[in-house]
N, C-alpha and C positions, 0 to 999 in steps of 0.2 A: 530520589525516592518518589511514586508513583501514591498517586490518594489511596489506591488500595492499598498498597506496604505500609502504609502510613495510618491507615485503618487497621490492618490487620496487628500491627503493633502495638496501637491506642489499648486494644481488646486484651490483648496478651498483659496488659499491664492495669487495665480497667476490665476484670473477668467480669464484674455485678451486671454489665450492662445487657449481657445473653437475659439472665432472670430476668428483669427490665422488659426488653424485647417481646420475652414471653409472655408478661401479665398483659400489655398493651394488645398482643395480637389475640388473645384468650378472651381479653374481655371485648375487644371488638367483635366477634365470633358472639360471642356471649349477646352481646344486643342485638345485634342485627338479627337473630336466632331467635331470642324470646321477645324481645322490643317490650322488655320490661327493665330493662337494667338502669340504672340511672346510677348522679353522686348521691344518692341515698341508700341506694343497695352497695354501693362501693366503702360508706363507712361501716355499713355490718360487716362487709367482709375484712377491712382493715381491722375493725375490733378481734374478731376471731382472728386473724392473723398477730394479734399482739401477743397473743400468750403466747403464740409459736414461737416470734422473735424474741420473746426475753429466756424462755430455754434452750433455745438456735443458738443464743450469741455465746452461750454458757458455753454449749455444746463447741460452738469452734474453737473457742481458748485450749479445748482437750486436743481438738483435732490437728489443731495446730504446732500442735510439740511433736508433732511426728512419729512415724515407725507404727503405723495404723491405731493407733493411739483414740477407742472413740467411751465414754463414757454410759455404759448401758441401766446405771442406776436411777437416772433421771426420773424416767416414767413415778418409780416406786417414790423419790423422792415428792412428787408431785402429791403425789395418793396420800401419803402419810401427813405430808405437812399442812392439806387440807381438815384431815381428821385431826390435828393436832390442835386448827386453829378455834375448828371446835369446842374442843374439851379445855383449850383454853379463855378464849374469849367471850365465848357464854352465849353470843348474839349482844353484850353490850359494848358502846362505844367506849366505858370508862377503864374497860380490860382491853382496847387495841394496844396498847404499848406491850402489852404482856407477849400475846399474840404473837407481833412484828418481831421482838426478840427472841421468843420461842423459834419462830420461824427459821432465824440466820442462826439461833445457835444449833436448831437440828442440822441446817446446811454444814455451817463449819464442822461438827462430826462424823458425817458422813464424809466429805470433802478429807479430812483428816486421817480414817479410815481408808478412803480411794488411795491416798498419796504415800499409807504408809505401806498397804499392800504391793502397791506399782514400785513403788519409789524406796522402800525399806525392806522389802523380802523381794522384789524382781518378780512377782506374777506379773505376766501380760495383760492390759487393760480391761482387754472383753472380758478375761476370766474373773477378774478381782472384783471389776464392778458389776458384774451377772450376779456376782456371790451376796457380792453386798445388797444388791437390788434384791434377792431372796428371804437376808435377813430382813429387812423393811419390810416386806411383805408379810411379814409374821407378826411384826411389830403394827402392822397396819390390822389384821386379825384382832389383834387385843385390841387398838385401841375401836374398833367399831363396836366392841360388845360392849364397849365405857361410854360410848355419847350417850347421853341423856336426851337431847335433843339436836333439830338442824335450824336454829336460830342465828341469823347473821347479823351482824354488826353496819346497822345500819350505812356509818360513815362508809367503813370499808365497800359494802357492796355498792353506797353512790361513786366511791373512788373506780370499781370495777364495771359501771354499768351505765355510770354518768356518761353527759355530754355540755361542751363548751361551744357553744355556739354552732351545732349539730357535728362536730367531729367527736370521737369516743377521746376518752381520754385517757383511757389504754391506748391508744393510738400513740399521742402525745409523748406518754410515759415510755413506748416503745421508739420511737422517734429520738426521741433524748439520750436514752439508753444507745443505739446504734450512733448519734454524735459523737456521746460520752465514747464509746467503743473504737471507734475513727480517730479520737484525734489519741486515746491510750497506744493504741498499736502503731499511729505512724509519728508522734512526738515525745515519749515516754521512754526511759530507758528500758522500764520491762516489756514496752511493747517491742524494742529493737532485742530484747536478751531471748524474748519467747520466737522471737522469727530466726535468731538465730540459733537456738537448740533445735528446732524445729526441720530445719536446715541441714545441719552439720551436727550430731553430737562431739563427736571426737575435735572439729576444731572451734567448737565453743567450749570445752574443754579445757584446751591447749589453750584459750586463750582467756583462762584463769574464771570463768562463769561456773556458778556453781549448776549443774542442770538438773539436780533434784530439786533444787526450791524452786527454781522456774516452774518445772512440771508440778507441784506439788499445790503451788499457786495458780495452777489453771484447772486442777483439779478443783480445789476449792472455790475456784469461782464458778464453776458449773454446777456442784452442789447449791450452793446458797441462791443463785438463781435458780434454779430450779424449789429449790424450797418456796423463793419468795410470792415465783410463780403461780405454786399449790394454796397459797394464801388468799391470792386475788382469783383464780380460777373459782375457787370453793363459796367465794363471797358471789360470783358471776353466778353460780348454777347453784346459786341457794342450799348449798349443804358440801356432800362428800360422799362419795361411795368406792367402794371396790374397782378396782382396775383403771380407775378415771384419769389417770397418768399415762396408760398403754398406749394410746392412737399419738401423743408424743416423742413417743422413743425412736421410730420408722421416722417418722418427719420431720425431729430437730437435726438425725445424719442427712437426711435428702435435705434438709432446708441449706445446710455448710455448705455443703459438693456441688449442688445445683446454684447458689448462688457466687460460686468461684473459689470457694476456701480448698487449698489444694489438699487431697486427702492425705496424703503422705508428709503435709506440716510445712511449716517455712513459711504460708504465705498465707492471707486470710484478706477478708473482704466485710466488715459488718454491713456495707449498706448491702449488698450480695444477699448475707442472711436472711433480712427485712423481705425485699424483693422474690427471693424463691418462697419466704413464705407467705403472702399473698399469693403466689402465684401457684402452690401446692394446694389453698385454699380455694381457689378456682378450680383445681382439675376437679377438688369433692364436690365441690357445687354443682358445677357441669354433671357428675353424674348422679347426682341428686336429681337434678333438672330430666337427666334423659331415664330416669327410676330402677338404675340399678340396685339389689339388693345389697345388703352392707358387707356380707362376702365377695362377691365380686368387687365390691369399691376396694378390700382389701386387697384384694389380687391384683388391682390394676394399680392400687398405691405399690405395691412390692414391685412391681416389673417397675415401674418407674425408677422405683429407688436401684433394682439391679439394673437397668441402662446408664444412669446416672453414674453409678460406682464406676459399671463397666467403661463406662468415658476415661472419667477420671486415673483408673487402674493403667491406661496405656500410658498417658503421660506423667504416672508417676512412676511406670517401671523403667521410662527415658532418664527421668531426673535422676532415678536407684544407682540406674550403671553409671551415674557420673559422680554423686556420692560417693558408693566404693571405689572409686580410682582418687577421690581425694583421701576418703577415707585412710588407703593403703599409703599414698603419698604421705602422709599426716605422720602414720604411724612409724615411718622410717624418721623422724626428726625428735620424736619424744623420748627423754632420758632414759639411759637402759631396755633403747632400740636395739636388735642385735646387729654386727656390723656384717654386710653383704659378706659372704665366704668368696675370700681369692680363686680368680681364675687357672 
């Protein structure tokens, strides 16, 4: 085997390192160009990239159970659970526990909600959680007409805004989280149960995995991450408003895809996540820098994100056709298979 085959292999098996590639050559581009860039404009941007990777990493748990499977409540859960932290934490520090609980137990109902739509009546993801993202939206309607005030929580917003020895620590907290992420999915039994629904439903099936609580379990951790998200987002930008979740929903599916998470399931990458978003972070920046208006930044976030899919989409309609040929194989060995009709 030749260094290339042998790189090219590395890659097929290590996807995060393309995202990687890309921040490194963005932000070279990035200095040389403005000759303002430094590691002090690198931890702002690492800051704003934390909130992305702690609803990214949510977001792959979804993506990764396969069958296009992408969580579109997110955004909504973000918006709400900032307005929640409001109306419950007051702006004091002695109500943060309230808060933080508040927070996970909005995630786990909604999460709960996702899993029994998908998972207990069969709607397809985009629709159930569209749906649900609508109801929060409504729910986010009332509770804005309920704040009394945009008073934050001191501690909270040092936890969202601080720095340890000049790195953020949203940084950190994100950092940990994609560890914690890494070593769940590749030592963990529900990290091998979720790769393998992911994969194969029919022969994680067969081989006795229950695939609704696996799915239902990754629904839910994409809620409560995302809740937890909208908690530390709200302390960062001082209060909560309307839609403030939306520019998340586009960029926690580009953050998976672009950082290796294969969109059709079976295979995921947390540090991948991390990496495309810094590196999603840079494309806004760059057109910040070159003054695009914030329509156009959307239009050029959307084409990115359809290249990206469109990557993706080929080599998962490879993976499909081999799928279905085990799929059909599978199906001929399960009890009250019918038996091939004689010749």
């Amino acid at each position: 085997m030749n260094a290339l085959s042998a790189f090219t292999l590395w890659t097929q098996k290590n996807r995060w390192i393309w995202a990687a590639i890309g921040v490194l050559l963005l932000w070279l581009v990035l200095s040389v160009v403005t000759n303002r860039f430094s590691l002090s404009s690198l931890s702002g941007i690492m800051l704003s990239a934390s909130f992305l990777t702690v609803v990214g990493i949510g977001q792959m748990f979804v993506v990764t159970t396969g069958r296009g499977n992408i969580d579109l409540s997110v955004a909504s859960v973000i918006t709400l659970s900032a307005f929640v932290a409001l109306l419950t934490i007051k702006g004091q520090d002695a109500n943060l526990a309230i808060g933080v609980v508040a927070a996970i137990l909005l995630g786990l109902a909604v999460g709960l909600l996702n899993s029994l739509l998908v998972v207990g009546l069969g709607i397809p993801a985009i629709i159930a959680t569209l749906a649900t993202g609508y109801v929060l939206a409504t729910a986010t309607l009332l509770s804005n007409k309920a704040i009394p005030g945009f008073a934050v929580s001191p501690a909270l917003k040092g936890l969202a805004t601080g720095r340890i020895s000049g790195v953020p620590i949203m940084a950190i907290i994100a950092i940990l989280g994609v560890a914690a992420t890494s070593f769940v999915l590749r030592y963990t039994v529900f990290g091998q149960l979720l790769s393998a629904v992911g994969q194969n439903r029919t022969a994680a099936r067969l081989a006795a995995i229950k695939n609704g609580r696996v799915i239902a379990a990754a629904f839910i951790i994409s809620s409560v991450l995302a809740s937890l998200d909208g908690l530390l987002l709200g302390a960062y930008i001082g209060g909560a408003f309307l839609e403030m979740g939306q520019p998340y929903l586009l960029q926690s599916i580009a953050a998976v895809v672009l950082g290796g998470t294969l969109i059709f399931g079976g295979s995921a990458t947390a540090l991948g996540t991390l990496f495309a978003s810094i590196l999603l972070i840079l494309i806004v920046t760059t057109m910040q820098i070159i003054g695009l208006p914030p329509g156009a930044q959307d239009i050029v976030q959307g084409i990115v994100v359809i290249f990206v899919l469109a990557l993706a989409g080929r080599q998962a309609l490879a993976r499909r056709a081999s799928v279905d040929l085990t799929d059909a194989a599978a199906a001929k060995t399960e009890p009250g298979a019918a038996a091939p009709l004689p010749k």
